[in-house]
N, C-alpha and C positions, 0 to 999 in steps of 0.2 A: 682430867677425867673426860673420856668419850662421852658426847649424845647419843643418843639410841636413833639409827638412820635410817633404817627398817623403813621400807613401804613408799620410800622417794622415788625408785626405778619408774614406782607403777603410777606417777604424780606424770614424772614425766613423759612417760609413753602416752599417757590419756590425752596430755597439753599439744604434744605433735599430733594425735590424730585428731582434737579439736583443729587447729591450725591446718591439717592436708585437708580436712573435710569443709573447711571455710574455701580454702581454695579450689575446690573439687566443682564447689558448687560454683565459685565466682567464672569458672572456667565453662562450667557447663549454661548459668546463667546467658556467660557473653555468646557460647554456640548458638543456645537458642534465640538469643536477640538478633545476631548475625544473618542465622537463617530466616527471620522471619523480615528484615532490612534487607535480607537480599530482594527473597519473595515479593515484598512492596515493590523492591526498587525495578525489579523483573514487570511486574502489572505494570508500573507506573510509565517504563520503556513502550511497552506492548501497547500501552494505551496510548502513546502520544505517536506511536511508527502506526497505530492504526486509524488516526486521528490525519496525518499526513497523507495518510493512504486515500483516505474521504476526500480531501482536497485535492491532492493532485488527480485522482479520478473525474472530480467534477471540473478539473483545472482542462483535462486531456477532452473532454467530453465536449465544452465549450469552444475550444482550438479546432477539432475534428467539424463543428456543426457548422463551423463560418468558413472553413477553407475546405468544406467536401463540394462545393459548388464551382461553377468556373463566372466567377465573377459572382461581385455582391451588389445585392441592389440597398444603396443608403436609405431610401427609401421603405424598405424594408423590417431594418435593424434592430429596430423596438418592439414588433409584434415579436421578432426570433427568439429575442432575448425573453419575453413575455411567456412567447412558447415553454423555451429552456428553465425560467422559474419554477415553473408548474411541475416540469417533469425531475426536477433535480432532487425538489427540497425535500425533506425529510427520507431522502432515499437512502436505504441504508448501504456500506459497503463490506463486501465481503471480507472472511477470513482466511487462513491456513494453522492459527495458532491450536496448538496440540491441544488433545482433550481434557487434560489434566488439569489445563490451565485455570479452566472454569468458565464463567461465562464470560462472552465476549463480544460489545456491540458498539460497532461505528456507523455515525450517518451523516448526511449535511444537514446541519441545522438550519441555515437557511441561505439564498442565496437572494441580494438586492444588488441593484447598479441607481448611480444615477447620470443624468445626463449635465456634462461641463463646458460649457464655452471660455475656450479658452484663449490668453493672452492677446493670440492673433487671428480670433473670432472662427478657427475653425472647430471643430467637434469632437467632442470621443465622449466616451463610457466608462465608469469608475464602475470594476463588478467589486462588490463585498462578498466573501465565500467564507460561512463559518462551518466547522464541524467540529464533531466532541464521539470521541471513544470512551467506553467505559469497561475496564478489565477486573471483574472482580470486584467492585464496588471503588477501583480508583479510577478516575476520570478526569478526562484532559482537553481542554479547548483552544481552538486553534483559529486564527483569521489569516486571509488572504489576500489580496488587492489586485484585481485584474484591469490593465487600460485597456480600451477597444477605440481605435481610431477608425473612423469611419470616413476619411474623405483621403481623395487620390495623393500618393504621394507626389504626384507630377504636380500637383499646384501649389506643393507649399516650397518650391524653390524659384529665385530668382531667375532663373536659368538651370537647364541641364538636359539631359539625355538620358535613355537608356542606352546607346550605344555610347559612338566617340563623341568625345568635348573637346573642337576646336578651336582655341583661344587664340585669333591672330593681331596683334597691334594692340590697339590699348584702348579697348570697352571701358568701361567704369560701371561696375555691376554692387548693387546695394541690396543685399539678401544672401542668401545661400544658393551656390551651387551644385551639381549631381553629374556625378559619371559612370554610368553601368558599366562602362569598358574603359578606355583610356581618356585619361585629360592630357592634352598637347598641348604646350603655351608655347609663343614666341613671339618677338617683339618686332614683326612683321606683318603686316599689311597688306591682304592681299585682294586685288580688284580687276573686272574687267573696264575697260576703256575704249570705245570704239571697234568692239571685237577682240582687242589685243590684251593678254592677260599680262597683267603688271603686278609690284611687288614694293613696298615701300617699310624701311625701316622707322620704326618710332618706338614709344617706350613701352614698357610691359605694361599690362593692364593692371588693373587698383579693382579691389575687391573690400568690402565691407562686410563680413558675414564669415559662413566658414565654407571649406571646400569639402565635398564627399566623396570618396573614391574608394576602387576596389585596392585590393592587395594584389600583387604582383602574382604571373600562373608559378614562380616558383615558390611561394608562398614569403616570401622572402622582398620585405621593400613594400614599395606604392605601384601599382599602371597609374605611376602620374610622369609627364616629362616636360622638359623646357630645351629653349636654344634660343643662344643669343646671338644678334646678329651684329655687324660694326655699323654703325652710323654711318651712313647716306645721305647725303642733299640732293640726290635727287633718285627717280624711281627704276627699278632696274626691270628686266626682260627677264630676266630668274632668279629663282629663291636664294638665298643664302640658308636658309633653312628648309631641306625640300622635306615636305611633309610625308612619309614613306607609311606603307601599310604595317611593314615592321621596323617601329618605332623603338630607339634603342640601337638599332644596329649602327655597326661603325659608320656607315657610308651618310646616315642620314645627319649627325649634327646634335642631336637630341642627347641629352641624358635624366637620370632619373632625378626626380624632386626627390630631397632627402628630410626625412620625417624630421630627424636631432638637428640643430645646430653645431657646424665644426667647421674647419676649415677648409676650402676647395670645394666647398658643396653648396648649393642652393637649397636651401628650403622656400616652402609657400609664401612666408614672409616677403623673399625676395623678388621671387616669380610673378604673384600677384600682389606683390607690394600691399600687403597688408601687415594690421596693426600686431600679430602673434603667430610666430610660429608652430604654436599647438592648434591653428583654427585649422589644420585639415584634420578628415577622418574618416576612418574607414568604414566604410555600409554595405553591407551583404547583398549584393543584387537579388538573392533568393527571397528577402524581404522584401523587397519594394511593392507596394502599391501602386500598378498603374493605371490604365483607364484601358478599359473594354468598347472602343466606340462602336461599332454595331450592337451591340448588347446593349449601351448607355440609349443609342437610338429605339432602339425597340420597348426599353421600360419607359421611355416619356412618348413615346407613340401608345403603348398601352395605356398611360395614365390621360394622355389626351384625350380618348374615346371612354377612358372609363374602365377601372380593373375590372374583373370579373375575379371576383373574391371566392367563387366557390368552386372555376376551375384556370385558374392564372396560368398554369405550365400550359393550357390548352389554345388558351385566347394566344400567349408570347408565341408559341408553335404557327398558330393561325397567322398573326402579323407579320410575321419573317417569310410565311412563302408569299404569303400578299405583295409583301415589297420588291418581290424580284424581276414584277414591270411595275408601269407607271397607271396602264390600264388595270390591272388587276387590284393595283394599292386603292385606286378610285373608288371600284366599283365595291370594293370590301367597304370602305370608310362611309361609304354616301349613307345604310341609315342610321348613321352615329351621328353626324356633325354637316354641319353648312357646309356645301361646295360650290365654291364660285370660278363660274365660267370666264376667262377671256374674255377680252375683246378681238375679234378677228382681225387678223394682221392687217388686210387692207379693207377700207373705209367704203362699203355701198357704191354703187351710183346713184347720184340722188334722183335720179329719176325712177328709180326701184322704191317706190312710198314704203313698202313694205318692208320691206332688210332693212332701210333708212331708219324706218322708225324703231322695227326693234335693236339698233347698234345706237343709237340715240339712248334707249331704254337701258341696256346693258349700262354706258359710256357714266348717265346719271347716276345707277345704283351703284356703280365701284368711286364714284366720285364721294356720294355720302357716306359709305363703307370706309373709306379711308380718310376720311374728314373726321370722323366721332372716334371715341374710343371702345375699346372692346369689351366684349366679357367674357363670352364662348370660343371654344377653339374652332377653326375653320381651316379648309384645307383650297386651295388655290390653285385649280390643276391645269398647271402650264408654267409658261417660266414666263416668272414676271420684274418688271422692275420697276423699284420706289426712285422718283427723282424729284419730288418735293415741287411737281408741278401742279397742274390745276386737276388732274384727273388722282394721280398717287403720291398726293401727297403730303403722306408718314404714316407711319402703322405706329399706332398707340390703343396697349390694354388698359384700362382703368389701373391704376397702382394699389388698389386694394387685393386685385387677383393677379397682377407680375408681381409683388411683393407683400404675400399674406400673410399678417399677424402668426394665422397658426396653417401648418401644413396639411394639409389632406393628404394621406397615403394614396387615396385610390383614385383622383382627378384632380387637374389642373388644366392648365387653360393654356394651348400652344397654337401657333401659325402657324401651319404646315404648307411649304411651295412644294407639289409638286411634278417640279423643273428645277432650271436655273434661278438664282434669286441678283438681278444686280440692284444695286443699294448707290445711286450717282446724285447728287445733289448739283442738277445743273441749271438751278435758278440759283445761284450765287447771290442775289441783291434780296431775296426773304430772310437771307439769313441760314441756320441752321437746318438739316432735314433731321427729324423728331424719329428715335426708335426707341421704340419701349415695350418689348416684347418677346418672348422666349420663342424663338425659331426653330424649325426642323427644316433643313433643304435635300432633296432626295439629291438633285443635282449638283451641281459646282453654285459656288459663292464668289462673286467680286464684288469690291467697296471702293467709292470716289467719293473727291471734296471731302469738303465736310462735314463732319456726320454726328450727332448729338445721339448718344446711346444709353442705354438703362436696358440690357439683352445679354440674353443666354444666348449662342448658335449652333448648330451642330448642322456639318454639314457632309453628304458622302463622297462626295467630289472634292476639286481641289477648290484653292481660296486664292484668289488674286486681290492684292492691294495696291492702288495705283494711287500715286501722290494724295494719298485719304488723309486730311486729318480727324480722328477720330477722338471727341470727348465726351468727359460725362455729363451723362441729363443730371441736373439737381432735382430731387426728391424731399419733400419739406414730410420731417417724421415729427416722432415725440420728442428729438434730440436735438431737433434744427434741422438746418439746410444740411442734408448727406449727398454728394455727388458721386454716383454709379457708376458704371463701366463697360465694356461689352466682356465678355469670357467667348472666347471661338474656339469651338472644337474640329478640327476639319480631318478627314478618314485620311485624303488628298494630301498634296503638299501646300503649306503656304509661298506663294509668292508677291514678295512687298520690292516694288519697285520707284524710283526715284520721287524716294520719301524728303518734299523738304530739299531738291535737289538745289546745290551748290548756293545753299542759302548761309546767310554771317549767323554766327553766333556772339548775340549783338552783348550778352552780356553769361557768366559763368552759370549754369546750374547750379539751382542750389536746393538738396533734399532737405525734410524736414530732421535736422539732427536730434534737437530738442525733445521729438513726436516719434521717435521709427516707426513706419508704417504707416502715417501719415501723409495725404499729400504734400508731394515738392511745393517748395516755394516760388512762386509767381514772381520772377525778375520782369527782364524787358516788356515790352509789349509786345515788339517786332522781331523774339527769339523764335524763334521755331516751335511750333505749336508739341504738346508733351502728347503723345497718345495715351487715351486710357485703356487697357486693355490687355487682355490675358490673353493668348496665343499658345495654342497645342496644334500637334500635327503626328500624323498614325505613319507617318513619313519623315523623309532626310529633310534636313534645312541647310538656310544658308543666309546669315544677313549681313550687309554692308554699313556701314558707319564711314564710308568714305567721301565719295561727292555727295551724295545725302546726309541730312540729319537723323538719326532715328534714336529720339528721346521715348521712353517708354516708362508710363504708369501702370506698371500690372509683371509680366515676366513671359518669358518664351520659353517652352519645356516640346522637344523630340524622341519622338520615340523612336528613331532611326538618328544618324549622326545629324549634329549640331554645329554648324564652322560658324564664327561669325569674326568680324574681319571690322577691323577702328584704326581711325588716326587722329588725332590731336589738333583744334583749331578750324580755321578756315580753307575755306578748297574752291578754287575759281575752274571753271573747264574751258580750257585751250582748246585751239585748233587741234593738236597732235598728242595733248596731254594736259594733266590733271595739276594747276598749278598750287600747291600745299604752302602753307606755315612752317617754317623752320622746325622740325618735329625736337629738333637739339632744343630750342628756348624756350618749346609750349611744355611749365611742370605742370599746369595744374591739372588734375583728372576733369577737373566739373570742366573744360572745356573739349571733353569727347567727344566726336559726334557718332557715339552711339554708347546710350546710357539707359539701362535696366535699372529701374526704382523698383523694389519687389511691394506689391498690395496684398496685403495679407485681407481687409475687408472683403475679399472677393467670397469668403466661402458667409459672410454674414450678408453683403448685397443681392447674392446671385443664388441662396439657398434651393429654392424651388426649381434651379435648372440643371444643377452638377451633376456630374455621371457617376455612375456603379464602379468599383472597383473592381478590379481582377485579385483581389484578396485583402481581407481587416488586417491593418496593424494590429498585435497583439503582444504587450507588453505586459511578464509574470513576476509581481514582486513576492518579497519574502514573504514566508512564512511567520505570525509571529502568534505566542500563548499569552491568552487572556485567562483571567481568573472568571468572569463574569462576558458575559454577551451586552452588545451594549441594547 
């Protein structure tokens, strides 16, 4: 017997449109969740691309402010930056986002630096840059980290150039060094001798540190090269390596340092026989930091008299055409600062009471002027020289104003010759001649004997160094006994002639390994005295390490090409020739004579005297999103 089935069709037709209608909804539910996850995720984009946008505006803003100028004054850097806070923060930055979108607001939230001394006492600027976008009530925070390096890149290498780097024989350089154009090594030696230019094979030079060089013009490779010569016992009348202007080419012997390690190839490692292959690298000469030396001279001639903080472009204007005689610099300076007159070149008749007595009067007051120590800056108009005898003998500032606690932006305390400045210590049995004093020389600069320093110089002429030993004054701080340096800045060429000449090297140099950065270690007595001292030149150079010693505490950096030229051991001078050490059996480096110790203290001893930059290092790290500002 059948059920009655009646009325089940319409059971289950109801049951599927409950069922499509559950689905209808679960479909349309998910559209509008979709669309509203987009929506968010659309603001949430908008807000953080405009939140980027704030930064890198204030990131372009910052960059633009410090390199619209043609040179920076470090001196400066902290009010710019002061400036730049004020005008940045809370600034809001523009949109383009469609009207639909809603509303739309990015700004900096705020912008802080602080100031870092770092590792090897030179300086920079940590910028903080926050900023927050907010799209429609979603909102997104973002931080930045900007470095601002404020001190010349020429001082922080042991060695280098902006032009060529010629590596000849075998230096032993302890720091890094810099090539704006080409590095050329070769295990040759090259010197003059009695007029006659000579050539001596020895080993490659020994490097501690890393190398920096450009990329090659095909973009392809290093401008770095080497050439290796064969061993010689004795010295030849031509190169085995002729050092050609196009380096590279077949004729000259050269080829390229190769970044990888392989076979048939030289890397750094080998060339400058140092500890890694990966220590060379490449640096954008467009970056570099170098030094502005006329600009440098004019912002510590301003500071010497005194800024004028309410029209600075006007007074630096005023200085520069002042300087362009010696009469005119005078008579600008005299009612700023002390000017002290000469003594007249020849000495009265004594029978003239009168000139007698006032060249007497003169002869007294620069004797007690140069007896005491200073405080105010004073300018010296003629050319004078310090020789550590009973009339000049030493310029000393109080060490509270050559080396002050806190800087003054708008005056310090300088020497200004101007003339020639020579610096000869020819009472030998006092000992030491005393300089402790931040110098400006209009004219040429030469140094003898020697010379006990704690000194900035800057000089627009050239610099002659003549068998000088030059060290440092010890300065008793809150740290203990610090020993100083000189830093030379010369427009001029430097010339250092027989440094140390055909003196033993009674025992090995030996750096501080233990300490980098620190002073070498004091071997012999009767080694050849170590100079302290930093060496720049707005000119070519050239130094020997061959019948001279030339030990160096501090670094030599050109802004025109750089050759310098070593051999290994001891060096006797012949009648007819330069008699050398077996360059085959001399391994060790520490007996180079000619060794670059790099001094990084110089930007923390020599503060108040460093030059402006021709542009800040400016270093932009990530971007990163914070929930919270700290």
């Amino acid at each position: 017997m059948f059920r009655e089935e009646r009325g089940s069709a319409l059971l289950l037709v109801l049951f599927m449109v409950l069922i499509f209608s559950i689905l209808g909804l679960a479909v349309l539910s998910a559209s509008i969740g979709g669309a509203t996850r987009t929506e968010t995720k659309q603001k949430d984009v908008q807000s953080l691309h405009l939140a980027e946008k704030a930064l890198n505006e204030a990131a372009a803003y910052i960059m633009s402010d410090f390199q619209s100028q043609d040179g920076v004054n470090i001196d400066e850097v902290q009010q710019r930056l002061d400036d730049i806070k004020v005008k940045l923060n809370g600034r809001s930055t523009s949109t383009s986002l469609d009207a639909d979108v809603g509303a739309a607001r990015g700004e900096i939230h705020d912008i802080s630096f602080r100031k870092n001394n770092k590792d090897d006492s030179s300086l920079n600027y940590e910028i903080k840059i926050e900023a927050e976008a907010t799209v429609n009530n979603v909102t997104r925070k973002l931080t930045q980290f900007l470095t601002l390096d404020t001190f010349p890149d020429s001082l922080k290498y042991a060695m280098g150039s902006e032009g060529n780097v010629l590596i000849n024989g075998s230096p032993y350089i302890i720091g890094d060094i810099y090539a704006g154009e080409a590095l050329k090594v070769k295990n040759e030696a090259e010197y003059l001798y009695l007029g006659t230019p000579l050539y001596k094979s020895t080993k490659f030079p020994k490097l501690v540190g890393n190398a920096y060089v450009q990329k090659s013009a095909s973009g392809e490779g290093l401008n770095a090269y080497y050439c290796e010569t064969i061993s010689s016992t004795f010295s030849q009348t031509s190169p085995q390596c002729d050092t050609l202007e196009n380096v590279g080419n077949s004729n000259s012997g050269y080829k390229s340092i190769s970044e990888e390690e392989r076979e048939g190839v030289k890397t750094i490692k080998d060339v400058l026989t140092s500890t890694d292959a990966a220590n060379i690298h490449t640096k954008d000469q467009s970056k570099f930091a170098g030094i502005e030396v006329n600009e440098a001279f004019v912002d510590k001639m301003v500071q010497a008299i005194g800024k004028d903080t309410a029209a600075p472009d006007a007074q630096r204007a005023k200085v520069k055409k002042e300087m362009a005689s010696r009469d005119s610099l005078t008579n600008y300076l005299s009612p700023f600062l002390q000017v002290i007159e000469p003594l007249p070149e020849v000495k009265p008749d004594p029978a003239n009471e009168g000139e007698s007595a006032a060249y007497e009067a003169t002869k007294n007051n620069l004797k007690t002027l140069f007896s005491n120590e200073l405080e105010n800056t004073m300018l010296y108009n003629g050319n004078l020289t310090i020789d550590g005898g009973d009339i000049f003998s030493k310029l000393l500032y109080k060490d509270s104003v050559k080396n002050p606690e806190k800087l003054d932006l708008t005056k310090s305390s300088w020497f200004i010759v101007n003339g020639d400045l020579t610096i000869n210590n020819t009472n030998i049995d006092k000992g030491k001649l005393d300089i402790r004093a931040n110098i400006l020389v209009t004219g040429n600069l030469s140094i003898h004997n020697t010379v006990n320093m704690d000194s900035t110089i800057y000089t627009l002429g050239k610099t002659d160094i003549v068998d000088a030993s030059i060290l440092g004054m010890e300065v008793n701080t809150n740290l203990g006994i610090v020993e100083k340096e000189l830093v030379l800045i010369s427009k001029g060429a430097i010339n250092i002639y027989r440094v140390n000449s055909f003196r033993d090297i009674k025992e090995p140099f030996k750096y501080n390994s233990n300490s980098p950065g620190n002073p070498p270690v004091e071997t012999h007595g009767d080694n050849p005295p170590i100079l302290k001292a930093f060496f720049y030149t707005d000119s070519d150079a050239t130094i020997y390490g061959v019948g001279s010693v030339f030990w160096v505490y501090g670094g030599f950096f050109a802004k025109g090409n750089l050759t310098v030229n070593a051999i290994r051991g001891n060096a006797t001078g012949k009648v007819e020739s330069i008699q050398m050490d077996d360059q085959t059996q001399v391994t060790s480096e520490n007996l180079s004579r000619l060794i670059i110790d790099y001094n990084s203290k110089i930007f923390e001893n020599q503060k108040v005297g460093l030059p402006r930059v021709s542009k800040v290092g400016l270093t932009v790290g990530k971007k990163r999103q914070v929930t919270e500002f700290e």
